[in-house]
C-alpha positions, -999 to +999 in steps of 0.1 A: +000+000+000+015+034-006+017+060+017+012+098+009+042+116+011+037+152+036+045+185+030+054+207+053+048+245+045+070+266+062+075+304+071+099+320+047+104+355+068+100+362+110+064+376+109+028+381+128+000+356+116-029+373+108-056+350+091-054+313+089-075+308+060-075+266+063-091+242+091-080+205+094-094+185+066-094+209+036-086+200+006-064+228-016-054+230-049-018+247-053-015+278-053-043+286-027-037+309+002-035+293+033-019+318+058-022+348+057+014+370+074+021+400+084+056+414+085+069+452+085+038+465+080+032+443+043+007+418+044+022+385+028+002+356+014+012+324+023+006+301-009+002+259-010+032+240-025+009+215-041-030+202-039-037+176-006-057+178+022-049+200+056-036+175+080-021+203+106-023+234+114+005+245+134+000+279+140-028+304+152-039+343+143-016+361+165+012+337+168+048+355+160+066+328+136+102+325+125+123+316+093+118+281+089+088+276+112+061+249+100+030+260+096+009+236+077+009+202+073-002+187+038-007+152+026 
């Protein structure tokens, strides 16, 4: 039986969440914003890798993230 690969998406910049725009069990086609960041005053879309379903959700609206931080969880 094969086994879906995750994906972990991942904060690219130190910055505020302000909308998580997913919920645990979503399905997403690439391309779709899932986070939305805020960071120096710019609001920055956070945009899926590839299509799958929402397995985790690691972060919450007012959360402060770092470079490299997971934030969703894709399968």
């Amino acid at each position: 039986m094969a086994r879906s690969q995750s994906t972990e998406i991942l904060a690219e910049m130190v910055a505020n969440v302000l909308v998580v725009s997913c919920e645990v069990g979503d399905t997403i086609a690439q391309g779709d914003t899932v986070i939305l960041l805020e960071s120096m005053k710019m609001e920055i879309p956070v945009l899926a890798e590839r299509a799958g379903t929402v397995t985790a959700i690691r972060v919450t609206a007012g959360d402060v993230v770092q470079e490299g931080d997971p934030l969703i969880v894709l399968d």
